[in-house]
C-alpha positions in Angstrom: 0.0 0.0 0.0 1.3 3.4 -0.9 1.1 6.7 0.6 0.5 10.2 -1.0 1.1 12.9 1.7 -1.7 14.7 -0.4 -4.2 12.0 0.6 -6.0 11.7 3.8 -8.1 8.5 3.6 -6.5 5.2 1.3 -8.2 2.4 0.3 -6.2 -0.6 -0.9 -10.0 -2.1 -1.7 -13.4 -0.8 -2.5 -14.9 -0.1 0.8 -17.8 -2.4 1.9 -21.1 -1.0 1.7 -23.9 -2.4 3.2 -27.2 -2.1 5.3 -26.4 -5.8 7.0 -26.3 -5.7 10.9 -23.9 -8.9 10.9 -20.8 -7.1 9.6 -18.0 -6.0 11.7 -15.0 -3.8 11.5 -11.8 -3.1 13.2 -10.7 0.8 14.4 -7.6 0.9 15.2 -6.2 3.6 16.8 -2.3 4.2 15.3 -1.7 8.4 15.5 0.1 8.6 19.1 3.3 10.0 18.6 4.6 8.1 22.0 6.1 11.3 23.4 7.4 9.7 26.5 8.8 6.9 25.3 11.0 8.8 22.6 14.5 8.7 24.5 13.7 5.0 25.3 13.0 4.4 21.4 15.9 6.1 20.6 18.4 4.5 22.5 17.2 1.0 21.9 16.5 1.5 18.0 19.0 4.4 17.3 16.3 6.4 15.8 12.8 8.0 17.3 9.6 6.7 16.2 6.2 6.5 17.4 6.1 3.2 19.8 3.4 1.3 18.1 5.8 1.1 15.2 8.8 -0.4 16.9 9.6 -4.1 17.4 9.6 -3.7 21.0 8.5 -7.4 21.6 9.9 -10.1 18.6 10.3 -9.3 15.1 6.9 -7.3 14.6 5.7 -4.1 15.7 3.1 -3.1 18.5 1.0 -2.4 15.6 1.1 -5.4 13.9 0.6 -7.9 16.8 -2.0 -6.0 17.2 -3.9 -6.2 13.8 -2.6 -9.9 13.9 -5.2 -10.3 16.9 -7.8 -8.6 15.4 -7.8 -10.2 12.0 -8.5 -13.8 13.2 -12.4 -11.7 13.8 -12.5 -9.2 11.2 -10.6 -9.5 7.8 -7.8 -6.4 6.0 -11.1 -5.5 4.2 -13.6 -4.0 7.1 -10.2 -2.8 9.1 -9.5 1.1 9.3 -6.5 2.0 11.0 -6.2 6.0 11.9 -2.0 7.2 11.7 -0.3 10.5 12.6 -0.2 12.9 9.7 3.5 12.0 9.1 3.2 8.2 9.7 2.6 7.3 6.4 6.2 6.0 5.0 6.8 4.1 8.2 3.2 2.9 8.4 2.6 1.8 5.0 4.6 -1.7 5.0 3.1 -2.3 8.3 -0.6 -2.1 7.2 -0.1 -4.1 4.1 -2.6 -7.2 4.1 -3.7 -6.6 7.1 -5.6 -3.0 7.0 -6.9 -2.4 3.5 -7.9 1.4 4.4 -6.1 3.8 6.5 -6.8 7.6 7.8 -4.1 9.9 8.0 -4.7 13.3 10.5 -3.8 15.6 8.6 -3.3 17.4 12.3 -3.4 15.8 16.1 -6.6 16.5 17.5 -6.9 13.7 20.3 -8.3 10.1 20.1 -12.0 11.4 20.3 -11.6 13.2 17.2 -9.5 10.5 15.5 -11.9 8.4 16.0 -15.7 9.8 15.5 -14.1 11.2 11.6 -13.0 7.1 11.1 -16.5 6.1 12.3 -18.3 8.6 10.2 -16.4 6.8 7.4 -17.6 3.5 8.3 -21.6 4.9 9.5 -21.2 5.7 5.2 -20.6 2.4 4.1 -22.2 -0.2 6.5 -24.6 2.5 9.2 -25.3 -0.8 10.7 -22.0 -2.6 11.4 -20.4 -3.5 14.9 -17.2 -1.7 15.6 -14.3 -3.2 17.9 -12.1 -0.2 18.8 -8.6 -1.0 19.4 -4.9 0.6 20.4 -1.9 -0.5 18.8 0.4 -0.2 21.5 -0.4 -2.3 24.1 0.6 -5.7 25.2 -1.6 -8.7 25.9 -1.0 -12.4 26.4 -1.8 -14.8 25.9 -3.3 -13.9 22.3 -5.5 -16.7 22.0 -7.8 -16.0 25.1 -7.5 -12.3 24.5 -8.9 -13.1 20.9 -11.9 -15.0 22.3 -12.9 -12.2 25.0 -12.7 -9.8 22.5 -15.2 -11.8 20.2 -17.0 -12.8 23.3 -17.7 -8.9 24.2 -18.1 -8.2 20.8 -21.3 -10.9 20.5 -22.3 -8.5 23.6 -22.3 -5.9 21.9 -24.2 -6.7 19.6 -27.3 -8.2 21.4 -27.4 -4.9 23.4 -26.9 -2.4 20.8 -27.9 0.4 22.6 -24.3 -0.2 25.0 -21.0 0.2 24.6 -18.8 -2.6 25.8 -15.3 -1.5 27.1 -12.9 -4.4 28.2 -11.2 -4.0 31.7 -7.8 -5.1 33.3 -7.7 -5.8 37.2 -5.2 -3.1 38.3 -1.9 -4.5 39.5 -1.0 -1.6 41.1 -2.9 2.4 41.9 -1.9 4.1 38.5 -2.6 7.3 38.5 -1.8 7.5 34.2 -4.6 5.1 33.4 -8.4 5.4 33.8 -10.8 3.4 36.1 -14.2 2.0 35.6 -16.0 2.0 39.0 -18.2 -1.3 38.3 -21.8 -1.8 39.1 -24.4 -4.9 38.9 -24.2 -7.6 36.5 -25.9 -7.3 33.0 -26.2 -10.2 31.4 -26.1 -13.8 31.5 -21.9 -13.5 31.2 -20.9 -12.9 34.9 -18.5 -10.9 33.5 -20.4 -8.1 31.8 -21.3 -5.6 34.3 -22.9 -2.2 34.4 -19.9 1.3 34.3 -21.2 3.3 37.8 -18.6 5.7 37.0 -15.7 6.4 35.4 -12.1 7.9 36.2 -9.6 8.9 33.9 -6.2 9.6 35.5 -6.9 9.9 38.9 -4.8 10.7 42.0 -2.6 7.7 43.5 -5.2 8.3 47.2 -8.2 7.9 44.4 -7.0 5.4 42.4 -5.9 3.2 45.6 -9.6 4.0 46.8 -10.9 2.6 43.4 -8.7 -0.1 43.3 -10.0 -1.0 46.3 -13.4 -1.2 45.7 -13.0 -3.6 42.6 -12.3 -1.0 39.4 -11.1 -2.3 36.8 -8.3 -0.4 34.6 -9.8 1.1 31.2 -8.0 -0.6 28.2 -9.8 1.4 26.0 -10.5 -2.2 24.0 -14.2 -0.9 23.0 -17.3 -2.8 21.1 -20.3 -1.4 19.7 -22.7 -1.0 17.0 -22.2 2.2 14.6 -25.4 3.8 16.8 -24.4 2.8 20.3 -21.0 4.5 19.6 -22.9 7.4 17.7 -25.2 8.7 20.3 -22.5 8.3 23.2 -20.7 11.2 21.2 -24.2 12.9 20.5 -24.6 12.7 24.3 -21.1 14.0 25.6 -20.3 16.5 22.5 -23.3 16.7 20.2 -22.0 19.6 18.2 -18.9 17.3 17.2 -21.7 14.6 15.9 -23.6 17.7 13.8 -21.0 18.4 12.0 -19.7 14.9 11.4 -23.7 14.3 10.5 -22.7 16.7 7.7 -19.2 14.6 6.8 -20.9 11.2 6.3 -22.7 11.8 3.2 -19.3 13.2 1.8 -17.4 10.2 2.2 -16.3 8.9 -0.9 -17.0 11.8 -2.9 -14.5 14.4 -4.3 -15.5 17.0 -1.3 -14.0 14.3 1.7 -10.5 15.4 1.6 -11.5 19.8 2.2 -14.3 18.2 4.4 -11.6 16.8 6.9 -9.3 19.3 6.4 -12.3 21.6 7.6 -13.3 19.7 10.9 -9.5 19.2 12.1 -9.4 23.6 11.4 -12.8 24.2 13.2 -12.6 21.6 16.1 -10.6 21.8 19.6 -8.9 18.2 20.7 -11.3 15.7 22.2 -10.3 12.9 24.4 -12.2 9.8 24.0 -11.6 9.0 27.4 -11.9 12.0 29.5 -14.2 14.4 27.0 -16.9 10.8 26.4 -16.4 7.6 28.2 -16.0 10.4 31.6 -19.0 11.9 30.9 -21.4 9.0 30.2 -21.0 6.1 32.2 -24.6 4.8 31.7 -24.4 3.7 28.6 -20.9 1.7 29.1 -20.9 -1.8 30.0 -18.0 -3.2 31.0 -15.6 -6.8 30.6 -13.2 -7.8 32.6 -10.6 -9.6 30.9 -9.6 -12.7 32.7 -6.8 -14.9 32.7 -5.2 -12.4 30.1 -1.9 -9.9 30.6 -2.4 -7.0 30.0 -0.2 -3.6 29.8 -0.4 -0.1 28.6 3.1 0.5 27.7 3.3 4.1 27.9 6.1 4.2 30.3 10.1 2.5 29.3 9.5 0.5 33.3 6.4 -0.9 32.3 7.8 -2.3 28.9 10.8 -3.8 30.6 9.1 -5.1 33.4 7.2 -7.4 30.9 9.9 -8.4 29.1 12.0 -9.2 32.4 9.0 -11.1 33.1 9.1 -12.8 29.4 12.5 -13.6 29.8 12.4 -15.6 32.9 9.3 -17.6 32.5 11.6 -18.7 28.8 13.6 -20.2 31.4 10.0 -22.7 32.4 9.1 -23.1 28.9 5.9 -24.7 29.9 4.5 -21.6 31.9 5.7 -19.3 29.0 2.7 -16.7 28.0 3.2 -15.9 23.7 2.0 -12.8 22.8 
């Protein structure tokens, strides 16, 4: 797949289009530019480069471990993956075969913004799909179980399509860098799916000890929905961001998409996905707690080598060893 820095959305295949309500995508969520881990990058690759992009863990990048996951339940051909606005030449032989369309910012406005324009694109072609929202820079293992309590909250999601399903981690420790859903009563007939009473991005080490304590479960920001559910949780927490993007849908795919983007990333402040929506709306989260699965937002150089250390000496017990 190639890149023209002129071009905002590419499409290595005709998008999908379709009224169908058993069609799935893939968001994934590639623009971070992995600010804090740039000195850490740089002195183990020689050069600095958003994280997602680096080998940190075998021979393939964050990113495509990732999409390696996620295409075992969604194929390249419903999978969208959102990159920085200067991502492209690094990005490109990452993607191939495994993301058929891409969106490049053309500026950094925040994951909100990043991605409600990538879901307009996908509310254009198939309004009824089921979207699994994804980082690219996080580790999980093993990948098998992960896989299947991904398509387990996925099948969630879409028998209540009016909810958006977030997958949780039990904190390991009172992070105050990662956000906390507070949990409530069960849902449905998986124990695991339970109601959001609140949620915490970034809280103080006293909160986040207190939440800890009281059975919150770290926000992975692993997120399943229908095209709606996801829609009117924006309409709800910034419904001036979903009237103009109301405006974008019909444009996708015409000649006016490019100077419609390029107008929304002008017009529109940053929004955090996190704090700005999932904050603001707890009722109409649900959330899953991941279990039996590692998982770790490597945002910090500590946290990366503590896994690996970890990695390392379970090699030594090759029959506990966890594979990505």
């Amino acid at each position: 797949m190639l890149f023209d820095d002129r071009v905002l959305r590419t499409s290595a295949t005709q998008p999908v289009e379709s009224d169908a309500v058993h069609l799935d995508w893939t968001l994934a969520l590639a623009g971070g530019e992995g600010m804090r881990l740039q000195d850490y990058v740089q002195r183990r690759f020689g050069r600095r480069m958003p994280k997602q992009y680096c080998c940190l863990l075998g021979s393939r990048s964050m990113l495509q471990h990732t999409l390696d996951r996620m295409n075992k339940m969604t194929p390249a051909s419903r999978t969208l993956t959102v990159i920085g606005t200067h991502h492209g030449e690094i990005a490109a032989p990452q993607l191939v075969g495994q993301s058929d369309h891409v969106f490049r910012q053309p500026s950094s406005r925040d994951t909100g913004m990043a991605l409600y324009v990538a879901l307009a694109m996908i509310k254009r072609w198939t309004p009824n799909a089921l979207v699994t929202i994804t980082p690219t820079d996080h580790y999980v293992a093993p990948s098998a179980k992960y896989v299947e309590q991904v398509r387990q909250a996925r099948g969630v999601a879409a028998r209540m399509r009016d909810r958006v399903v977030i997958l949780g981690a039990t904190p390991s420790e009172p992070d105050p860098e990662l956000g906390y859903l507070s949990i409530g009563a069960p849902l449905t007939e998986i124990p695991q799916v339970k109601s959001v009473k609140g949620f915490v991005e970034k809280p103080t080490v006293t909160l986040a000890q207190a939440l800890r304590a009281e059975g919150a479960l770290w926000n992975t920001m692993v997120t399943c929905g229908t095209v709606d559910a996801l829609w009117e949780l924006g309409r709800a927490t910034d419904p001036r961001l979903i009237d103009i993007l109301e405006s974008f849908v019909p444009l996708v795919g015409t000649p006016d998409e490019e100077d419609a983007i390029e107008y929304i990333y002008r017009a529109y402040l940053p929004v955090s996905f996190s704090r700005d929506m999932l904050e603001r709306a707890p009722e109409r989260l649900a959330a899953m707690e991941l279990e039996d699965v590692e998982w770790s937002d490597w945002g910090r150089p500590e946290r990366i080598e503590t896994v690996l250390a970890l990695r390392r000496s379970r090699a030594l017990v090759p029959s506990r060893a966890a594979h990505l």
